[in-house]
C-alpha positions, -999 to 999 in steps of 0.1 A, spaced: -11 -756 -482 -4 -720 -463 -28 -689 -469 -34 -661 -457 -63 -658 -439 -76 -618 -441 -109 -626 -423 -101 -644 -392 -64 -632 -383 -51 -599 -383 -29 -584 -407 1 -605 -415 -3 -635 -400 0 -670 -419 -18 -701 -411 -20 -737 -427 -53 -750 -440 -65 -778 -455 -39 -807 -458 -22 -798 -420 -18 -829 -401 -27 -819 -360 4 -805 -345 18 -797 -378 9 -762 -379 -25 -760 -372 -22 -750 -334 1 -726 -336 -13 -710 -362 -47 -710 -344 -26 -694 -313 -15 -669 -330 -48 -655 -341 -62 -658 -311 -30 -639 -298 -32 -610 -324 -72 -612 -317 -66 -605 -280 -37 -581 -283 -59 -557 -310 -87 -560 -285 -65 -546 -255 -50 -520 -278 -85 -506 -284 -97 -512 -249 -69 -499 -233 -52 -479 -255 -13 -479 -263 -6 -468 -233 -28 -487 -205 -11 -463 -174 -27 -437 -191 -55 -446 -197 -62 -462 -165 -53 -425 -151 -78 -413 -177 -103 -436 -164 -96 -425 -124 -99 -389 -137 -135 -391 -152 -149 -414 -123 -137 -388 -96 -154 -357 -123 -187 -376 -122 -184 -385 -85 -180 -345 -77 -205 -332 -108 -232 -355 -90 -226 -354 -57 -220 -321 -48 -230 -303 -81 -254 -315 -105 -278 -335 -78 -304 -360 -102 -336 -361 -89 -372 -374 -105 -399 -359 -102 -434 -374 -89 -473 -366 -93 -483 -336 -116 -477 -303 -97 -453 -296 -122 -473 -304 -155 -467 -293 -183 -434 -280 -175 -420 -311 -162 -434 -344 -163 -443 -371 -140 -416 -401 -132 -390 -378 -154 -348 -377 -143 -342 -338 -139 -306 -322 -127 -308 -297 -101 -276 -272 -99 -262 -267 -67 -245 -241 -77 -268 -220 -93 -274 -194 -61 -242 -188 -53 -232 -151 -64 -267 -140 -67 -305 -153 -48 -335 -172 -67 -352 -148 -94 -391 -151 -101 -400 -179 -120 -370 -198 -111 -378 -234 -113 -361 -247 -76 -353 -278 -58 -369 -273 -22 -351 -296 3 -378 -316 27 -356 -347 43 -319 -348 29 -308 -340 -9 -327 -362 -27 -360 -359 -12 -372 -327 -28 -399 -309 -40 -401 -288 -71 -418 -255 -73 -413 -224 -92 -406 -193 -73 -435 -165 -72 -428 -142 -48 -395 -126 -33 -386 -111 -2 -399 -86 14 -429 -89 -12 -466 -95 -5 -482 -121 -22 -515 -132 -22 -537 -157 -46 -573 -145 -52 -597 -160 -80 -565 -184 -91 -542 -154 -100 -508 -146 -80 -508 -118 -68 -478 -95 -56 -480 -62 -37 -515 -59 -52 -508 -64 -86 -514 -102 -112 -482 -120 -118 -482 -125 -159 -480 -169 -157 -475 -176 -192 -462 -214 -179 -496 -218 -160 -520 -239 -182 -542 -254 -158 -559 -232 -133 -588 -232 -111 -603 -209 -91 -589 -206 -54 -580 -181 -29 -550 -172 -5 -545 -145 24 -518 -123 18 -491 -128 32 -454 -104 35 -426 -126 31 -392 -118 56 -361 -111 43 -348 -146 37 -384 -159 25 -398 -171 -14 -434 -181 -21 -434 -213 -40 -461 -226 -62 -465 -257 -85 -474 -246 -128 -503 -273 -123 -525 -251 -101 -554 -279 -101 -533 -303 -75 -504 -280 -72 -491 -274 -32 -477 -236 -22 -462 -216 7 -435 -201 21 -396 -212 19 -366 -198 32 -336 -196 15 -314 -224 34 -339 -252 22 -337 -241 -16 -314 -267 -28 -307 -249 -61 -323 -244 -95 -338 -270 -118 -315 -269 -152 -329 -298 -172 
């Protein structure tokens, strides 16, 4: 008896069931299921066109390799200097190229290189060059005058001499002000801006 089978083999193909003797039909047909099987399987793994693909393939791998190398670097932060703009053991993108046709702005979230690219702390910018920044009571202050920190939720009262920056300097400062570390940065060692 020969039937089509529409669950098992792909569209088309015929197969004995049933009374087959071994040899008879049996193992062929079984052969040429698994062959239409593996062939619809490559198609949609590979496409109709596998050179292509494969080139397709080549492409993306050397995009990601530059985006997250050179461009987008991943980093994670640790401990809570950050909270609650960015969280503890969280995977956040820093962009490289971020700072290229213009400097950090105030309130710029920034990678801050300490020991290569991926060993980094995160602070948000405060202060700008040439400014004078000084913390008194918990409050930022520049050239005499409170920073508005809406992003600050958890201060505590501390003080900090003031201090003039140089022409190439930022003042850096965790949003978590209760455990949060601060100072001075040059330019050269700010990595790029925190995107997401």
């Amino acid at each position: 008896m020969i039937e089509k089978l529409s669950s098992i083999a792909a569209p088309g193909v015929w197969t004995t069931r049933g009374r087959g003797s071994p040899g008879t039909g049996d193992h062929a047909s079984g052969e040429a299921v698994y062959s239409t099987a593996l062939s619809v399987i490559r198609r949609l793994v590979f496409g109709q066109n596998p050179r292509r693909t494969a080139v397709r393939v080549l492409v993306l791998a050397a995009l990601s390799l530059i985006t997250f190398r050179w461009v987008l670097i991943p980093t994670r932060t640790e401990g809570s200097s950050m909270l609650p703009t960015y969280a503890p053991d969280k995977l956040h993108f820093v962009n490289r190229l971020a700072y290229g046709a213009s400097g950090p702005a105030r309130g710029d979230v920034v990678a801050i290189r300490l020991a290569g690219p991926h060993v980094v702390y995160i602070k948000r910018i405060v202060g700008l060059p040439g400014e004078r920044v000084a913390v008194s009571g918990g409050l930022v202050r520049i050239n005499g005058a409170v920073l508005p920190e809406p992003y600050v939720k958890h201060r505590r009262p501390w003080d900090v001499d003031e201090v003039t920056l140089g022409p190439r300097e930022y003042f850096v400062i965790g949003d978590n002000r209760d455990t949060s570390d601060y100072g001075r940065t040059t330019l050269e060692k700010i990595l790029g801006k925190v995107v997401f």
